[in-house]
N, C-alpha and C positions, 0 to 999 in steps of 0.2 A: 174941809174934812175935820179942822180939829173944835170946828162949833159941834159938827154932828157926832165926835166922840164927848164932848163935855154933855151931851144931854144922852146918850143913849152908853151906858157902862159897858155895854156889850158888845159896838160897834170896832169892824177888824178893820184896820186898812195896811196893805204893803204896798211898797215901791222900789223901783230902782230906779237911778240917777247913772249917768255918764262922766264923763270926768269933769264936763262943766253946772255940774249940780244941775243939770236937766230931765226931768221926770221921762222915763221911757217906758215902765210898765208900772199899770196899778193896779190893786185888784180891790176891792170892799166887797163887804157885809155889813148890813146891821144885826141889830138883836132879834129883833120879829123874824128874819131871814133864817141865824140860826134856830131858833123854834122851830119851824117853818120845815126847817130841812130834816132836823131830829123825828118830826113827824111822818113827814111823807117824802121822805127823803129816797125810798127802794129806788127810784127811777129819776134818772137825772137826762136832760136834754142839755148838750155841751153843744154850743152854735156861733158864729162867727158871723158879723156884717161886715161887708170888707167896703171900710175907708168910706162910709156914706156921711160921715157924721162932720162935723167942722172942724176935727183936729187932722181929718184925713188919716186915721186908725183904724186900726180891728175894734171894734166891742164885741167882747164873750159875751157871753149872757147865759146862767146857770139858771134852769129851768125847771118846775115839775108839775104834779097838780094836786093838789087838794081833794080832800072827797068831797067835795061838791063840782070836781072837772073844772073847779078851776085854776088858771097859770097861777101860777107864784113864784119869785124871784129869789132862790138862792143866792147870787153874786152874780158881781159885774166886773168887769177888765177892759182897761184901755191899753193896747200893746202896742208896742212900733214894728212887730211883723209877726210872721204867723210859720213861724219852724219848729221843729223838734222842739230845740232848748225854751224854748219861749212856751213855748203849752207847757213843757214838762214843770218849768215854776211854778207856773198856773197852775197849774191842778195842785200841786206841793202845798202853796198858799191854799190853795180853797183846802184840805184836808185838813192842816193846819188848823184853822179859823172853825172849822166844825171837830174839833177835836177827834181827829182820825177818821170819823165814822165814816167808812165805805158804803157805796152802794150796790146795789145788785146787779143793776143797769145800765147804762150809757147809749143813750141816742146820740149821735153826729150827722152833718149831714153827706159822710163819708172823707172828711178834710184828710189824708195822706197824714200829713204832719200829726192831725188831732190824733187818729187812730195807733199811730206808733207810739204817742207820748201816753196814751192810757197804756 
């Protein structure tokens, strides 16, 4: 992460650590991403895979489309579980990172947890 903040100025990344300096949630953006999101940001798709991936975690993945219909990737998060507190970050960090700016929308794909922490 910190080659990809030295070449892109704009690049956000957080984390939390455990009490033995072990990374448990992370969230990024690049710079294109916020663009990206300033633009066509009204409608955000907030999605979860659960634990497919090789660290055996959730990855968020912040969605939307472009006016040409197509995906584009506002932000991505790797969590160590998927509760209340744990989105509630999330989302904190992504607003953060896009300097407040709210959306009009939110698709989920009904997660309990996701739906309480919006």
């Amino acid at each position: 992460m910190n080659a990809l903040e030295a070449k892109d100025p704009h690049f956000f990344c957080h984390f939390t650590a455990d009490s033995e300096d072990r990374m448990v949630d992370m969230f990024w953006r690049d710079g294109h991403s916020f663009v990206d999101y300033q633009c066509y940001g009204d409608v955000l798709i907030f999605n979860s895979t659960y634990k497919t991936n090789v660290y055996n975690r959730p990855l968020v993945l912040f969605v939307g489309t472009n006016n040409h219909r197509g995906s584009i990737v506002f932000g991505a998060a790797l969590l160590l579980d998927e509760i209340v507190e744990t989105y509630t970050w999330l989302l904190r960090k992504f607003l953060d990172s896009m300097n407040g700016k709210m959306t009009k929308a939110v698709i989920t794909d009904g997660d309990e947890a996701m739906r309480t922490a919006i």
